[in-house]
Residue, then its C-alpha position, 0 to 999 in steps of 0.5 A: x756768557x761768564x758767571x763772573x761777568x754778571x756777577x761783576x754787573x751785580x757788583x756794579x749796580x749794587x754799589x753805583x760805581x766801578x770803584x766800589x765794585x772793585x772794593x767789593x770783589x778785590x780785585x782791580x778797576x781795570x778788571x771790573x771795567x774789562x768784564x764789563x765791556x766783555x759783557x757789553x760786546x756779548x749782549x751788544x747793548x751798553x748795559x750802564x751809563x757812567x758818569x763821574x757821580x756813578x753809574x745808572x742803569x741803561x734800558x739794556x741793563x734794566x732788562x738784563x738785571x733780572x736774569x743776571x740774578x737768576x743766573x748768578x743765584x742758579x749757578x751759586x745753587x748748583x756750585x753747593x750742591x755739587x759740592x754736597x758730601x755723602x748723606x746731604x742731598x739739599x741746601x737751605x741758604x737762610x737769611x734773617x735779620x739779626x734781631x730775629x734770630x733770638x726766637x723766630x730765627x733760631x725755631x727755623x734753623x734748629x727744627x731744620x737741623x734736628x728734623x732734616x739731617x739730609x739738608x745742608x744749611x747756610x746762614x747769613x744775617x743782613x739788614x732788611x734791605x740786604x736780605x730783599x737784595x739777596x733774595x732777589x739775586x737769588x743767593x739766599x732762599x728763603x729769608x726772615x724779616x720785618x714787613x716785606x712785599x713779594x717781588x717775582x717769585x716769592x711768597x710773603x707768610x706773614x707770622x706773629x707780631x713781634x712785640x716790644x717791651x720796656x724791660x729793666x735791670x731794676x724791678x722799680x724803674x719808671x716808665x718815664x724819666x728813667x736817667x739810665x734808658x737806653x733808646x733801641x732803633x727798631x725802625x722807622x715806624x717803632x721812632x714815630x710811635x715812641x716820639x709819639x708816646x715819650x715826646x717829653x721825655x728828652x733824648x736818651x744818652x745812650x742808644x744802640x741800633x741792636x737789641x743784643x749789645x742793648x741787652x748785654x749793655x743793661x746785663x753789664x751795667x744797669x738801664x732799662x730800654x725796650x726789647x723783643x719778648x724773645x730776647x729778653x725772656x731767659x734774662x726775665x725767668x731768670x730775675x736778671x731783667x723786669x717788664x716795666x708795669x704800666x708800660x706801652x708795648x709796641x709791635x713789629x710784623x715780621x714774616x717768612x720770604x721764600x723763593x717759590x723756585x727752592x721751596x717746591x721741593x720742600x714737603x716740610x717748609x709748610x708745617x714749619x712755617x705753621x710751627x713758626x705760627x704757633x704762639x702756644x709753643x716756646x720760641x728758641x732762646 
């Protein structure tokens, strides 16, 4: 069986098509549909239903999904540590969603580095859904994220509540009514609770779904909006930025995935996960 002919049925169930598939891997439709009928003929099962509208998987491909993740993200952990250079023996492939690398995500990435000059480090930065998709298919290990359920071989550590506070270049600026706020999308249920609680507030002219290109809109101009304690604690120390008083301060649980399979060799992944846990101590700016 061929790694690429996987990774290519990966491709296809990830975008819905085999247009978009072949976008995604640069290289011909003809290829992607030639890979995938090799792996159709050596399974001997048609593994996806094709239709105009897109592609949906057969029972066959149903079944065949999992271990193509497997597989594929065995094969991805194999080609790095082959490729190791002298004094590194291990990869970490770390997943964090971009707004919790302020903070939590830069606490595990530099006490890895510092701590651990033996193991091999690899960062991306996703969405919360693509670093679910990736933990699952196996090309990341371990992944930083908002509110998460443990799917397979995975275990969630749930940490500290992020909190979210309405800061201000302005020490006087309102809680309600400021013309210059700026709305930070910090997801499904930080909308609902801040309708809730600024329903007569209007819309805000400007609103960014980044608290960083927030924050550094703010810095360059002027504005309030609500941003991670994390992000904003330099720019506070420093008198750059305000905490509005008397402002309602929401919160967003995020939490530690890790693949159970990478993590068993890790002796230090616990007393990390504790330190990540340790409000006591100042988080990376």
């Amino acid at each position: 069986m061929n790694i690429v002919s996987l990774q290519t049925f990966l491709a296809i169930v990830e975008t819905g098509s085999l247009v978009r598939a072949s976008q995604k891997m640069n290289v011909t439709q003809s290829t992607v549909t030639a890979r995938l009928k090799t792996l159709e003929e050596e399974i001997g099962q048609v593994l996806l239903n094709r239709q105009k509208s897109g592609t949906t998987l057969t029972p066959a491909g149903s079944k065949l999904l999992g271990y193509a993740r497997i597989m594929t993200g065995l094969w991805r952990q194999a080609k790095f540590e082959t490729a190791l250079p002298a004094g590194l023996d291990a990869v970490c492939t770390f997943g964090c969603d971009r707004e919790l690398w302020h903070g939590p995500g830069r606490r595990f990435f530099y006490d890895i580095l510092s701590e651990h000059p033996e193991i091999a480090l690899s960062v991306h930065q996703g969405s919360s859904e693509d670093l679910e998709a990736w933990l699952l298919e196996g090309a990341v290990d371990v992944i930083l994220t908002y509110e998460a359920v443990a799917r397979g071989n995975q275990t969630v550590h749930d940490l500290p509540a992020e909190r979210l506070v309405l800061y201000s270049d302005r020490p006087d600026a309102p809680v309600v009514g400021d013309p210059d706020y700026i709305f930070v999308d910090h997801g499904t249920d930080y909308r609902r609770m801040h309708a809730e609680t600024y329903h007569d507030a209007g819309v805000a002219r400007i609103s960014f779904d980044s608290s960083w290109w927030a924050l550094q809109f703010i810095l360059d101009n002027r504005g309030s909006a609500y941003l991670p304690e994390a992000l904003a604690a330099r720019f506070l120390r420093d008198g750059r930025l305000f905490a509005v008083a008397g402002a309602p301060v929401y919160t967003r649980k995020k939490c530690l995935v890790v693949n159970d399979t990478a993590a068993q060799n890790w002796s230090w992944f616990e007393s990390l996960v504790d330190r990540l846990r340790d409000e006591t101590l100042p988080l990376p700016e």
